[in-house]
mmCIF file of the N, C-alpha and C atoms, coordinates in Angstrom:
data_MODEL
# 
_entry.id   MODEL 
# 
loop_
_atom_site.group_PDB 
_atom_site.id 
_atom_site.type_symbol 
_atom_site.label_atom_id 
_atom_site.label_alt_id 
_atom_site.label_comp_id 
_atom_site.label_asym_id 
_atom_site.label_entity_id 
_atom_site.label_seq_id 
_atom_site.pdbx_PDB_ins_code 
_atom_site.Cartn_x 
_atom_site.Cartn_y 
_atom_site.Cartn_z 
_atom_site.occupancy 
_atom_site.B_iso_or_equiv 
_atom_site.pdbx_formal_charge 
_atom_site.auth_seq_id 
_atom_site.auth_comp_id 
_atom_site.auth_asym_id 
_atom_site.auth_atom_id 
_atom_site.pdbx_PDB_model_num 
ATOM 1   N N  . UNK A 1 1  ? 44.558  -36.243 13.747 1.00 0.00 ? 1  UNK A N  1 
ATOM 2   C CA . UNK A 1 1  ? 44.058  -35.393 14.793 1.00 0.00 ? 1  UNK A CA 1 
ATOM 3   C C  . UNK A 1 1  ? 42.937  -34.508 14.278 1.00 0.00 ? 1  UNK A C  1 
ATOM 4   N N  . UNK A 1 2  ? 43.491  -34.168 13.366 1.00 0.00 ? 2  UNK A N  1 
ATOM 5   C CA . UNK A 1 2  ? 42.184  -33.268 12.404 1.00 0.00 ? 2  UNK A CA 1 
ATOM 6   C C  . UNK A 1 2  ? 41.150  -33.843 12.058 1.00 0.00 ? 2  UNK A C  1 
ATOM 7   N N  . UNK A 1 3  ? 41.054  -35.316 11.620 1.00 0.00 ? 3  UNK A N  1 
ATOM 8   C CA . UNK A 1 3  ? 39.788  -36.132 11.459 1.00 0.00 ? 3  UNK A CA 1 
ATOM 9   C C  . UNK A 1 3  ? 39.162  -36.183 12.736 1.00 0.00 ? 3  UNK A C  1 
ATOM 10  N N  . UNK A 1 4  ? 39.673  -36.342 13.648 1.00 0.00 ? 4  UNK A N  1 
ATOM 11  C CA . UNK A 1 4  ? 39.439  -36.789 14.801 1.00 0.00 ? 4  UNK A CA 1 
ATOM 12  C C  . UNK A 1 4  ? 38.152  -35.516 15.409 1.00 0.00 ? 4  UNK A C  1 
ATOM 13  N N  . UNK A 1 5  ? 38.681  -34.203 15.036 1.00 0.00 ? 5  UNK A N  1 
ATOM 14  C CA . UNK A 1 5  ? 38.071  -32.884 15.639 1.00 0.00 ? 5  UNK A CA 1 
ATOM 15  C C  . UNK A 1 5  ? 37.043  -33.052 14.655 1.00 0.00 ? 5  UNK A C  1 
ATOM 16  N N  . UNK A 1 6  ? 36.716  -33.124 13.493 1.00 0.00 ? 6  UNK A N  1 
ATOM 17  C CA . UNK A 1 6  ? 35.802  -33.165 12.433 1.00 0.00 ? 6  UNK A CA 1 
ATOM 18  C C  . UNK A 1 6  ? 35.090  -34.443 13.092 1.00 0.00 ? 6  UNK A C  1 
ATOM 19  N N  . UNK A 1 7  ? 34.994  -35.397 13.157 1.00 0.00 ? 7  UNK A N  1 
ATOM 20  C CA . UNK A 1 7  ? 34.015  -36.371 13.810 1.00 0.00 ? 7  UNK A CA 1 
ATOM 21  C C  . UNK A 1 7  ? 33.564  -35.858 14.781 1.00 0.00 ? 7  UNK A C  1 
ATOM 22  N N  . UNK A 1 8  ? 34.015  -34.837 15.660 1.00 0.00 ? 8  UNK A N  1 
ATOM 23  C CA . UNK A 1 8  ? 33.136  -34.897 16.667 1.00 0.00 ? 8  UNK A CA 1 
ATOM 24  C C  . UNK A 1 8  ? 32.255  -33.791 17.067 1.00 0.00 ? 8  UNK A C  1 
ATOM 25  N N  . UNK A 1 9  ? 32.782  -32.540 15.737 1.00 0.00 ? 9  UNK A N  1 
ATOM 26  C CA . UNK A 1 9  ? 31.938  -31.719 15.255 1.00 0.00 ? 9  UNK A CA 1 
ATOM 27  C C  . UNK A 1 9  ? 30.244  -31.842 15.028 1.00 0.00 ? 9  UNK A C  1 
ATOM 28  N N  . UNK A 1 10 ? 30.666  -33.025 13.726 1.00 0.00 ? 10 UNK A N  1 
ATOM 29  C CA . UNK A 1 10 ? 29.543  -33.595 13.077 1.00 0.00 ? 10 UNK A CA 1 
ATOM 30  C C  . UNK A 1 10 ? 28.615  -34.158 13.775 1.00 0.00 ? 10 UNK A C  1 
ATOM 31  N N  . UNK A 1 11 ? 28.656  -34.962 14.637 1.00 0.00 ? 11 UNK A N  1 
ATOM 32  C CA . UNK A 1 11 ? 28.126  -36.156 15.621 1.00 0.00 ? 11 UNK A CA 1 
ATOM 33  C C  . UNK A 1 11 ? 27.131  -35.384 16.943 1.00 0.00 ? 11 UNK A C  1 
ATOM 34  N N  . UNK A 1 12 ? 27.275  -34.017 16.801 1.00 0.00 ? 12 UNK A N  1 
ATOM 35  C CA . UNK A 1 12 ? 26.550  -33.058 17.671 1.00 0.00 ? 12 UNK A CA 1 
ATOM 36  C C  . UNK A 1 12 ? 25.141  -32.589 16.875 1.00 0.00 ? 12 UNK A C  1 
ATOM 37  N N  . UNK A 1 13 ? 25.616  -32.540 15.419 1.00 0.00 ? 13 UNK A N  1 
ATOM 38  C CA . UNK A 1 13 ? 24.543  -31.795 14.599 1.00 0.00 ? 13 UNK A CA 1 
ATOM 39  C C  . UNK A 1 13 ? 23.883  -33.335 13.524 1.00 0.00 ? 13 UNK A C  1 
ATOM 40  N N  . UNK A 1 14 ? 22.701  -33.193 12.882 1.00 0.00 ? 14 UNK A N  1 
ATOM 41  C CA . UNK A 1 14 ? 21.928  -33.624 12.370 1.00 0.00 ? 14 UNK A CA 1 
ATOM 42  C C  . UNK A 1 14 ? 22.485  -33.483 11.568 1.00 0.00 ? 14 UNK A C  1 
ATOM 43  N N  . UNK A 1 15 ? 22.544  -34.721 10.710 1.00 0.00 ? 15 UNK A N  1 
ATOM 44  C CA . UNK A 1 15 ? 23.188  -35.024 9.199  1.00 0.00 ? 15 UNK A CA 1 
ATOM 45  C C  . UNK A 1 15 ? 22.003  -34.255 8.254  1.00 0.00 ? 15 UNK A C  1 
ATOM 46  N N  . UNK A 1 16 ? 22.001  -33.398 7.310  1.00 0.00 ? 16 UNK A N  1 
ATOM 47  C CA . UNK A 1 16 ? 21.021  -33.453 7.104  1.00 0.00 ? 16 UNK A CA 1 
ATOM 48  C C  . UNK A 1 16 ? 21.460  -33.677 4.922  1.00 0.00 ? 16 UNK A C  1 
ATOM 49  N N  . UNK A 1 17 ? 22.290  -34.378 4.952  1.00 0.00 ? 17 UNK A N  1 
ATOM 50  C CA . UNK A 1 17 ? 22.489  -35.448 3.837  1.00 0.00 ? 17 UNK A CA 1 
ATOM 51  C C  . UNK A 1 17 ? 21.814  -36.778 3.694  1.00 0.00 ? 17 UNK A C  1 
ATOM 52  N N  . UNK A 1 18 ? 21.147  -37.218 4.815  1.00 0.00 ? 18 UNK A N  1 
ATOM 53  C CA . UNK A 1 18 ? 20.549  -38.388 5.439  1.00 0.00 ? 18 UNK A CA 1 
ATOM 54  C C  . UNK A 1 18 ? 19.276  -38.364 4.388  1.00 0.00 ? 18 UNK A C  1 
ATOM 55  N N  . UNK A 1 19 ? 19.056  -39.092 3.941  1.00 0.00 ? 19 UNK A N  1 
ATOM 56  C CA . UNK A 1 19 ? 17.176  -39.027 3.444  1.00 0.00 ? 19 UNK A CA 1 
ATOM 57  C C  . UNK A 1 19 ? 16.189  -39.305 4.499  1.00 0.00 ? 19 UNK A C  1 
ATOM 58  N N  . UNK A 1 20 ? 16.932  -39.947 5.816  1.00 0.00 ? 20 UNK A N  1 
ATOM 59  C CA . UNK A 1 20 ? 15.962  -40.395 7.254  1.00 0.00 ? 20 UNK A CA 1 
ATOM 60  C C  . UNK A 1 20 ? 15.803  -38.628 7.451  1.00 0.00 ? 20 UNK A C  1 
ATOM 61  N N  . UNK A 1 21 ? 16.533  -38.115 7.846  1.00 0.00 ? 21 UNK A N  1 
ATOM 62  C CA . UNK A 1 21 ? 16.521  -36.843 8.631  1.00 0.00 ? 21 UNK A CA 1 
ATOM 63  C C  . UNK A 1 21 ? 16.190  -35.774 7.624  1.00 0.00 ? 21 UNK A C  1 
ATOM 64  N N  . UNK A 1 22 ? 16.084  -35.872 6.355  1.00 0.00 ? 22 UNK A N  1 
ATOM 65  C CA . UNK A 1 22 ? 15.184  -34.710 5.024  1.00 0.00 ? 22 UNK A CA 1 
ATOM 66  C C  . UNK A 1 22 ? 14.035  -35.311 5.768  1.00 0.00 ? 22 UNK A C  1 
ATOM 67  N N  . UNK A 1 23 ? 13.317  -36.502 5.348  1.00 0.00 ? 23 UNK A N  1 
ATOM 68  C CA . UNK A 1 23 ? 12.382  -36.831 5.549  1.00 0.00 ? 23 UNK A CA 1 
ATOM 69  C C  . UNK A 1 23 ? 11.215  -36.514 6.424  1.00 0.00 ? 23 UNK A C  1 
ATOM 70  N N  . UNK A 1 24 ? 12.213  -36.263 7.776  1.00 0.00 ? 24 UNK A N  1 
ATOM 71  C CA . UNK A 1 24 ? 11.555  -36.481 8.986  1.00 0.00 ? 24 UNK A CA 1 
ATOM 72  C C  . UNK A 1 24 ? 11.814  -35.167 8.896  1.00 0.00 ? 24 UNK A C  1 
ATOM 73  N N  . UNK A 1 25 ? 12.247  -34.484 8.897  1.00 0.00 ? 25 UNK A N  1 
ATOM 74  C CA . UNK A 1 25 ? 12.163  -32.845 8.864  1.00 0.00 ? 25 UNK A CA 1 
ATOM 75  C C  . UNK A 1 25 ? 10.715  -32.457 8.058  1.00 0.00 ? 25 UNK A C  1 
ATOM 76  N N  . UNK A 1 26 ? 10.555  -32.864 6.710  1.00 0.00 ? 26 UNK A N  1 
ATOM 77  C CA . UNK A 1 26 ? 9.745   -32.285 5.889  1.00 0.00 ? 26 UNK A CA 1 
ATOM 78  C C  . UNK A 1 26 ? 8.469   -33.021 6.325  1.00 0.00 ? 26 UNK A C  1 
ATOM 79  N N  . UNK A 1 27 ? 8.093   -33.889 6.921  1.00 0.00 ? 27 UNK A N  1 
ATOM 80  C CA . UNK A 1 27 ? 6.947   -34.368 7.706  1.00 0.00 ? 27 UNK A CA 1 
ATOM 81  C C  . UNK A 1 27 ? 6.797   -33.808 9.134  1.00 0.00 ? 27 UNK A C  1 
ATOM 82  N N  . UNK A 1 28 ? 7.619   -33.455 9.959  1.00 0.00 ? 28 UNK A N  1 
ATOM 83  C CA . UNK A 1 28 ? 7.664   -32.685 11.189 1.00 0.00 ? 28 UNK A CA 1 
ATOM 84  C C  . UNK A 1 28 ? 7.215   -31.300 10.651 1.00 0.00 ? 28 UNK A C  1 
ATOM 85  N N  . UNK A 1 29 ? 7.950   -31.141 9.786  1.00 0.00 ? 29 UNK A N  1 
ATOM 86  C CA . UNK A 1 29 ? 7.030   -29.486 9.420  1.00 0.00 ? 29 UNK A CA 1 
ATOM 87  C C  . UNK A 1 29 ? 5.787   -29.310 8.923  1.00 0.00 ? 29 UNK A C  1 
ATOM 88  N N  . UNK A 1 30 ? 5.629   -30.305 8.314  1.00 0.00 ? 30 UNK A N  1 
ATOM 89  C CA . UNK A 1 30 ? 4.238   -30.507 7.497  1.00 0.00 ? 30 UNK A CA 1 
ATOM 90  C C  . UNK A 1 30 ? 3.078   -30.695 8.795  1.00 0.00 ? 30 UNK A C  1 
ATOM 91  N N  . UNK A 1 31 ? 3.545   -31.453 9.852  1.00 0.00 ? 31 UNK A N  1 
ATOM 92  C CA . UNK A 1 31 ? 2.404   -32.006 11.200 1.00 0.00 ? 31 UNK A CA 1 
ATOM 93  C C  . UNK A 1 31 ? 2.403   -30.688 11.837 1.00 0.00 ? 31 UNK A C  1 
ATOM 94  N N  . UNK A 1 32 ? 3.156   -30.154 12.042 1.00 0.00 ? 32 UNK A N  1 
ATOM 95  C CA . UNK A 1 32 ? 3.953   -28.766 13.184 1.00 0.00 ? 32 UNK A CA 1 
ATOM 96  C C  . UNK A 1 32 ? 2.544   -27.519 12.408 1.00 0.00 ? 32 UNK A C  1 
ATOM 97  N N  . UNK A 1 33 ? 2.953   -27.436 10.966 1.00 0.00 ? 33 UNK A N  1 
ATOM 98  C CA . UNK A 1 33 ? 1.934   -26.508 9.724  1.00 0.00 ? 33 UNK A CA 1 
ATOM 99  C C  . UNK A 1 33 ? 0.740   -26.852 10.009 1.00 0.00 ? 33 UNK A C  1 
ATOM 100 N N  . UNK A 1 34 ? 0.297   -27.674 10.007 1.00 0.00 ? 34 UNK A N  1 
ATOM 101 C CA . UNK A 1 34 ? -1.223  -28.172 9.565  1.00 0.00 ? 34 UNK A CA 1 
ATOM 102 C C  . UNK A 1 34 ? -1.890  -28.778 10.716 1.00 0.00 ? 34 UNK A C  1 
ATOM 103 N N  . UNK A 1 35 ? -1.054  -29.837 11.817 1.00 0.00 ? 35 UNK A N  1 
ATOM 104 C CA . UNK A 1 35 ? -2.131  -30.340 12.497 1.00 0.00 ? 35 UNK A CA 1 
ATOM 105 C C  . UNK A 1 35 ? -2.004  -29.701 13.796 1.00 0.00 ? 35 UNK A C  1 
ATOM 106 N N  . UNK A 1 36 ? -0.389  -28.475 13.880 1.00 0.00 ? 36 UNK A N  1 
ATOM 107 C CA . UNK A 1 36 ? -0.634  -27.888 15.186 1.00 0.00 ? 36 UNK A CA 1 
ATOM 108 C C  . UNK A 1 36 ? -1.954  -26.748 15.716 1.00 0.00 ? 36 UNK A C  1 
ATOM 109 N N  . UNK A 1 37 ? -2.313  -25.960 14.791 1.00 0.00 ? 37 UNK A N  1 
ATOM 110 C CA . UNK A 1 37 ? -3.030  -25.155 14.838 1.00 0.00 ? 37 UNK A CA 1 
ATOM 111 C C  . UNK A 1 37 ? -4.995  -25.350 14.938 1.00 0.00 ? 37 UNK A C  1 
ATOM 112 N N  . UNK A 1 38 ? -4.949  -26.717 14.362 1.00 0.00 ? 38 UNK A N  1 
ATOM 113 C CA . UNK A 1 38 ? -5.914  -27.792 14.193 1.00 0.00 ? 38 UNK A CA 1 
ATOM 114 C C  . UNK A 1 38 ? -6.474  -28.501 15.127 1.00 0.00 ? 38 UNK A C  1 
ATOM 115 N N  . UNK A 1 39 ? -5.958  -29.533 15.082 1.00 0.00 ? 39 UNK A N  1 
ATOM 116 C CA . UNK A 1 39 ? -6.126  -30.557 16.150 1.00 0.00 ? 39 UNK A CA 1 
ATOM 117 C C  . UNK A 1 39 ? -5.987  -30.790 17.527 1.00 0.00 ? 39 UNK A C  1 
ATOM 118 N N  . UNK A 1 40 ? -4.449  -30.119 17.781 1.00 0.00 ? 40 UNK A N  1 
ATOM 119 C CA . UNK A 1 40 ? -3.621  -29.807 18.860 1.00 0.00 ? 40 UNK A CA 1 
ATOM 120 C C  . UNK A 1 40 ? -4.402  -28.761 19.691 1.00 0.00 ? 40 UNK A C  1 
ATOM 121 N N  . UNK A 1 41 ? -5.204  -27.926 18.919 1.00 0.00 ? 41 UNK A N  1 
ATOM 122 C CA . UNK A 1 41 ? -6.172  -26.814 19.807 1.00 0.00 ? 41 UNK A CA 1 
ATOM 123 C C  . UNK A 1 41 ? -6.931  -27.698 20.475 1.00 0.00 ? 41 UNK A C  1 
ATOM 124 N N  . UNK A 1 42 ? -7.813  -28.469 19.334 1.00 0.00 ? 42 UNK A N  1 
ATOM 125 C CA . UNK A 1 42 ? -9.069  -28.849 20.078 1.00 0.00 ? 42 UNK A CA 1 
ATOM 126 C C  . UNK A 1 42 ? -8.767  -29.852 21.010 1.00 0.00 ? 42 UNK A C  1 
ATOM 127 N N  . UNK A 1 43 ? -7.373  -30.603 20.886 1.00 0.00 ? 43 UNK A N  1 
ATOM 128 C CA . UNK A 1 43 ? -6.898  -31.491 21.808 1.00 0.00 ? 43 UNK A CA 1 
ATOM 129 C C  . UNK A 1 43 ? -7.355  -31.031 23.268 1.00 0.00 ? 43 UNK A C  1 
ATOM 130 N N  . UNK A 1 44 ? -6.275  -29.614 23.333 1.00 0.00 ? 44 UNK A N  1 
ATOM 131 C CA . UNK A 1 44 ? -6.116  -29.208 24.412 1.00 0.00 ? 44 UNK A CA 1 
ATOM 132 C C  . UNK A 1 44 ? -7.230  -28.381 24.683 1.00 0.00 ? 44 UNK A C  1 
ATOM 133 N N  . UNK A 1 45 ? -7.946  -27.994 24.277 1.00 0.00 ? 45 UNK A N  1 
ATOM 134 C CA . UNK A 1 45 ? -9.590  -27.355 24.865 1.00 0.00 ? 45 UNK A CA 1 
ATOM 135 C C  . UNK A 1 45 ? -10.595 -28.117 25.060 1.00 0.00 ? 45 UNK A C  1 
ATOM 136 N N  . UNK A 1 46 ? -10.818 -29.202 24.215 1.00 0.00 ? 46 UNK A N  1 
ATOM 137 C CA . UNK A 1 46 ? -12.336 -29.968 24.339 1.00 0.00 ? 46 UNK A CA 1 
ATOM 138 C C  . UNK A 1 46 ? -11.693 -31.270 25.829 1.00 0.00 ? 46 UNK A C  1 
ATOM 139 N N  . UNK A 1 47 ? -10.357 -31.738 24.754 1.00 0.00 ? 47 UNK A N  1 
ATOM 140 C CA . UNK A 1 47 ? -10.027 -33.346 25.972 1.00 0.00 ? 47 UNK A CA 1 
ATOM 141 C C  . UNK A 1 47 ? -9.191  -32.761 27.287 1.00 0.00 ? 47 UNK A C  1 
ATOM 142 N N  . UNK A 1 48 ? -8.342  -31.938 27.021 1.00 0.00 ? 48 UNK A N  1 
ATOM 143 C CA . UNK A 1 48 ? -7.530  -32.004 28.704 1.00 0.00 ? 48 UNK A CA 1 
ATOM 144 C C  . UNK A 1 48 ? -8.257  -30.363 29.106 1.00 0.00 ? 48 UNK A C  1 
ATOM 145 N N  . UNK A 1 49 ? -9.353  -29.886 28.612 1.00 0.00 ? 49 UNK A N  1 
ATOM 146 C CA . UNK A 1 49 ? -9.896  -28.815 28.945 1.00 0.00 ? 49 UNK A CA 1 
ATOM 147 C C  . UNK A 1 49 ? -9.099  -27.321 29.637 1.00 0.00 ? 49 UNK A C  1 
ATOM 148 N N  . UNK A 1 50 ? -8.147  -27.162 28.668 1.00 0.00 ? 50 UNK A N  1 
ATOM 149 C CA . UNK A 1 50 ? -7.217  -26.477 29.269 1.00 0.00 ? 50 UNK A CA 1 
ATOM 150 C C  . UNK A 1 50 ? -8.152  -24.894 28.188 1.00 0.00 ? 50 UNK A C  1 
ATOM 151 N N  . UNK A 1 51 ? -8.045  -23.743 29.119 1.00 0.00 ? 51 UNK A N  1 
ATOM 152 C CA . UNK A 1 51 ? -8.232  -22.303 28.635 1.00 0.00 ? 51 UNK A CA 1 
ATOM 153 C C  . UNK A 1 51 ? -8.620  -22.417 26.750 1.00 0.00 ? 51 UNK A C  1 
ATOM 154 N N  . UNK A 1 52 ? -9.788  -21.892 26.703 1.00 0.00 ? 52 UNK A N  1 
ATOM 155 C CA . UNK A 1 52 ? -9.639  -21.770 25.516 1.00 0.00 ? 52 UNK A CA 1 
ATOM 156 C C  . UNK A 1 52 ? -8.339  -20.587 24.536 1.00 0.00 ? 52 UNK A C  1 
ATOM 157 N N  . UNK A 1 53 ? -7.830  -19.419 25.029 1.00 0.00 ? 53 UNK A N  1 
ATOM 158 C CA . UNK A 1 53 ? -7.063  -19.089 25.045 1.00 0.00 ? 53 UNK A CA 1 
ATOM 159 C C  . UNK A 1 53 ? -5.893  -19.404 24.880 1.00 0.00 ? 53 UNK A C  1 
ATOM 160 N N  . UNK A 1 54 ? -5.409  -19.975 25.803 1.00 0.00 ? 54 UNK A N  1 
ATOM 161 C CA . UNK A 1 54 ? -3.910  -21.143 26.279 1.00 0.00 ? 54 UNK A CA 1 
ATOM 162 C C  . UNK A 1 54 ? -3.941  -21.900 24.991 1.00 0.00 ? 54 UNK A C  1 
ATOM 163 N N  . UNK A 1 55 ? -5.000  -22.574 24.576 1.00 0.00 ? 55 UNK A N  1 
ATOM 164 C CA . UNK A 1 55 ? -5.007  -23.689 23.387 1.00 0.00 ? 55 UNK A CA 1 
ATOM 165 C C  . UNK A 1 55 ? -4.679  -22.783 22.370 1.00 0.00 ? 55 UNK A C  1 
ATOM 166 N N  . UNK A 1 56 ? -5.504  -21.834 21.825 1.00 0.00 ? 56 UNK A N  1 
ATOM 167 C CA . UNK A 1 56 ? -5.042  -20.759 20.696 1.00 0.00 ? 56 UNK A CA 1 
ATOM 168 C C  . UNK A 1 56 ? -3.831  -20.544 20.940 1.00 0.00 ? 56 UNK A C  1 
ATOM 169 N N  . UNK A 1 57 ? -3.451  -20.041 21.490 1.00 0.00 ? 57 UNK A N  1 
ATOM 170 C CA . UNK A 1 57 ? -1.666  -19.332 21.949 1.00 0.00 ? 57 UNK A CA 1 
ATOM 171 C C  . UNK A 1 57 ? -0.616  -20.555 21.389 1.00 0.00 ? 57 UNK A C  1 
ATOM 172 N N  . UNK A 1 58 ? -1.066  -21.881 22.303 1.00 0.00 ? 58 UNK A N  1 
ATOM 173 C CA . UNK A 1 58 ? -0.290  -22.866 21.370 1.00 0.00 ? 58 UNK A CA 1 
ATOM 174 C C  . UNK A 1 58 ? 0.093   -23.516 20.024 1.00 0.00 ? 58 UNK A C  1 
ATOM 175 N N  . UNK A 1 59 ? -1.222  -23.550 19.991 1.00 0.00 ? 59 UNK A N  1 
ATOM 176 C CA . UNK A 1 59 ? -1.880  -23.745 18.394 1.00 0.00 ? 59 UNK A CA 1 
ATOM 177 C C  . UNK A 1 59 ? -0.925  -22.708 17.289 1.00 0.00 ? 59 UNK A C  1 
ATOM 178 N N  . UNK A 1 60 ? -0.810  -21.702 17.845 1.00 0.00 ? 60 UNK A N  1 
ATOM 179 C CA . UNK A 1 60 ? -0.371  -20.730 16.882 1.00 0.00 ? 60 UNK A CA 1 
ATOM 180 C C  . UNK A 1 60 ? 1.088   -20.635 16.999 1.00 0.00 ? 60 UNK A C  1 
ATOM 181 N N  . UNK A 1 61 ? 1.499   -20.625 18.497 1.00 0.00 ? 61 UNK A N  1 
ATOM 182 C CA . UNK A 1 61 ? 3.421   -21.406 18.874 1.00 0.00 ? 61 UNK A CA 1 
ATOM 183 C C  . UNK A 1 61 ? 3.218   -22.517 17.761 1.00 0.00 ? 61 UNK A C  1 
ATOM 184 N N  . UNK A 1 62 ? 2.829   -23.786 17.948 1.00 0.00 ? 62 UNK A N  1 
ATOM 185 C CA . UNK A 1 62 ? 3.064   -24.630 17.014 1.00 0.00 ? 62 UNK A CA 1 
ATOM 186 C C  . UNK A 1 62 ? 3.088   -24.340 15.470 1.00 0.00 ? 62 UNK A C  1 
ATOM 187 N N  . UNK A 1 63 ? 1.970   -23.402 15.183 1.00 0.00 ? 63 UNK A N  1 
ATOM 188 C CA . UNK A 1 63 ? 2.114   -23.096 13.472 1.00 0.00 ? 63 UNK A CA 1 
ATOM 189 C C  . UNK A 1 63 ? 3.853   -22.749 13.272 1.00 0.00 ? 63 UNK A C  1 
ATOM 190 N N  . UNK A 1 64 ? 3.758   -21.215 13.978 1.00 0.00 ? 64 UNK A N  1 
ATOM 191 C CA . UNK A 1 64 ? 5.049   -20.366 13.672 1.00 0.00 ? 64 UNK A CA 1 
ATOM 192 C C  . UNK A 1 64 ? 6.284   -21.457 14.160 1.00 0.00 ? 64 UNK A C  1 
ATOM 193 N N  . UNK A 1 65 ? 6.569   -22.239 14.656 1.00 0.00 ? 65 UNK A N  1 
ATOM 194 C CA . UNK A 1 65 ? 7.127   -23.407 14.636 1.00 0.00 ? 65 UNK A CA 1 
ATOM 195 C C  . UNK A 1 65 ? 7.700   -24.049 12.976 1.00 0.00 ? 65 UNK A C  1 
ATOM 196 N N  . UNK A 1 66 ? 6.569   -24.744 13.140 1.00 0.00 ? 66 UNK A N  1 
ATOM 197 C CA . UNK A 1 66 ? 6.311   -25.532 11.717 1.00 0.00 ? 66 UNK A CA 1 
ATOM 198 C C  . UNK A 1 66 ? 7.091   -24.582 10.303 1.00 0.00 ? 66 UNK A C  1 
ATOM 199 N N  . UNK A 1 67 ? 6.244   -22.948 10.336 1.00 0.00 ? 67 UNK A N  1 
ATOM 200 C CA . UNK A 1 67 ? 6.625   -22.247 9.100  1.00 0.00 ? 67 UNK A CA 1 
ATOM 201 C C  . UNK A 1 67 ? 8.513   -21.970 9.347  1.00 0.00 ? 67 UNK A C  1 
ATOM 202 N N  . UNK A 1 68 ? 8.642   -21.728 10.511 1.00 0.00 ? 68 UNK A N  1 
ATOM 203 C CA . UNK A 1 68 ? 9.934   -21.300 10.931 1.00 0.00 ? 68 UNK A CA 1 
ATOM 204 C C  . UNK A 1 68 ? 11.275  -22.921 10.131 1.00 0.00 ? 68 UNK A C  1 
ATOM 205 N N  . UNK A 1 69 ? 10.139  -24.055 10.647 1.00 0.00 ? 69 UNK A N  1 
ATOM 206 C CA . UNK A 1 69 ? 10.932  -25.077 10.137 1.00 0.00 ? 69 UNK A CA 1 
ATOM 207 C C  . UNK A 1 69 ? 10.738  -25.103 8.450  1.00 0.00 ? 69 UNK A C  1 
ATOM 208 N N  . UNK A 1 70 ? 10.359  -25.156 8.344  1.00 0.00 ? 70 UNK A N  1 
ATOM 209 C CA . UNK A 1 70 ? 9.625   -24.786 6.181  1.00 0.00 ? 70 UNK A CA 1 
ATOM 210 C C  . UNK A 1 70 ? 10.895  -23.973 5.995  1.00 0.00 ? 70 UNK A C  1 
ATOM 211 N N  . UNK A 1 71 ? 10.959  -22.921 6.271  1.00 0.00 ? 71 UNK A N  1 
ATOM 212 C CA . UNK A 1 71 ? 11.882  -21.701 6.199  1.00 0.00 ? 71 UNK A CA 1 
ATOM 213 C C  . UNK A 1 71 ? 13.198  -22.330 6.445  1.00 0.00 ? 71 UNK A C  1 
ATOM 214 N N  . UNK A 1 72 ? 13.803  -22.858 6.815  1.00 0.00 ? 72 UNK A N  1 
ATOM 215 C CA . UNK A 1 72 ? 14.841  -23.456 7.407  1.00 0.00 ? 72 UNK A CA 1 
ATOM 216 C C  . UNK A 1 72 ? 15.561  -24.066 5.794  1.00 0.00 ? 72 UNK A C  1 
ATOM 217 N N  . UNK A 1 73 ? 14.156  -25.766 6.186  1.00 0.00 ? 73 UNK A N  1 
ATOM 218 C CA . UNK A 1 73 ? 14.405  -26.230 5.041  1.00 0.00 ? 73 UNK A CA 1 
ATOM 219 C C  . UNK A 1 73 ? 14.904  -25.850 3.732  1.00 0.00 ? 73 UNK A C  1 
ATOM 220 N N  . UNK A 1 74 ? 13.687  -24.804 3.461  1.00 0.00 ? 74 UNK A N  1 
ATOM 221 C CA . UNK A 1 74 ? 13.969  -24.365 1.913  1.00 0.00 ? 74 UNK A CA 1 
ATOM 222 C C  . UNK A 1 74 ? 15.265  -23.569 1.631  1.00 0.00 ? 74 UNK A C  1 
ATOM 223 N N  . UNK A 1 75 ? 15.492  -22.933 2.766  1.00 0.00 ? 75 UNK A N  1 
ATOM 224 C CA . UNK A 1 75 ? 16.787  -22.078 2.767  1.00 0.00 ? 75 UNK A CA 1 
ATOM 225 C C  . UNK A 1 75 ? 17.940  -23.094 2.632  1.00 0.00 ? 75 UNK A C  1 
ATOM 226 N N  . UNK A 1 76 ? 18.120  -24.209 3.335  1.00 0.00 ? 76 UNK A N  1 
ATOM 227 C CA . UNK A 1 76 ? 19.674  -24.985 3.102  1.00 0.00 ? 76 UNK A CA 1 
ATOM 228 C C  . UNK A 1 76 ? 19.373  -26.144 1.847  1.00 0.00 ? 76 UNK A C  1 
ATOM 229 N N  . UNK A 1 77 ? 18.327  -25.604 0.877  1.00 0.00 ? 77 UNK A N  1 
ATOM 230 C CA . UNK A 1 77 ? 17.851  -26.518 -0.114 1.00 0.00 ? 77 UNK A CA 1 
ATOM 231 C C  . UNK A 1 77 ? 17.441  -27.771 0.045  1.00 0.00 ? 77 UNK A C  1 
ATOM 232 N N  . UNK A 1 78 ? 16.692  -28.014 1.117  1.00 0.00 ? 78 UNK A N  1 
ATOM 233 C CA . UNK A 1 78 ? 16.494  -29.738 1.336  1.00 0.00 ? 78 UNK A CA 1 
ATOM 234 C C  . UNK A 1 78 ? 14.519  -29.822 0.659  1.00 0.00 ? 78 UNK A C  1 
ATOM 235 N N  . UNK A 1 79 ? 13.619  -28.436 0.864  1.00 0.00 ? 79 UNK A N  1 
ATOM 236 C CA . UNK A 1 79 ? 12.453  -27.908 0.016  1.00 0.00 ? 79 UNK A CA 1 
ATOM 237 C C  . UNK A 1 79 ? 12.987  -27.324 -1.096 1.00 0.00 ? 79 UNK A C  1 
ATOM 238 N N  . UNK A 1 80 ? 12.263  -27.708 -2.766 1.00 0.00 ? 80 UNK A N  1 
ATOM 239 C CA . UNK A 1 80 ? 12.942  -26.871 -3.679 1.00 0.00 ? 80 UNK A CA 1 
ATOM 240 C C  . UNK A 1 80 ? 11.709  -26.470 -4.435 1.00 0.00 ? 80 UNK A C  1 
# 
């Protein structure tokens, strides 16, 4: 019964023993860091011509994103 409650604990949250899910964490943060603030601006200002403003605001949601995920990482030791 007790295994039973422990499986279904686990199965809600992200393994993050996985090398798929380190992985994809430390590349999601790395894109989130670097190409949100970047690319993702000029995405949204030059191609779907949205506020130059609006694009900054995101751009910078996406950084603090990214660092917030960095922070995460390094804290449950998966960055060392």
């Amino acid at each position: 019964m007790a295994h039973d409650k422990e499986k279904t604990e686990i199965s809600g949250k992200i393994n993050l023993n996985s090398k798929f899910w380190k992985t994809f964490l430390i590349i999601l943060a790395a894109l989130l860091t670097f190409i949100g603030p970047t690319y993702m601006v000029y995405a949204l200002n030059s191609i779907l011509e949205i506020d130059y403003v609006a694009s900054i605001a995101s751009g910078f949601v996406l950084f603090i994103i990214g660092l917030v995920l960095i922070w995460y990482l390094v804290k449950r030791k998966i960055i060392t």
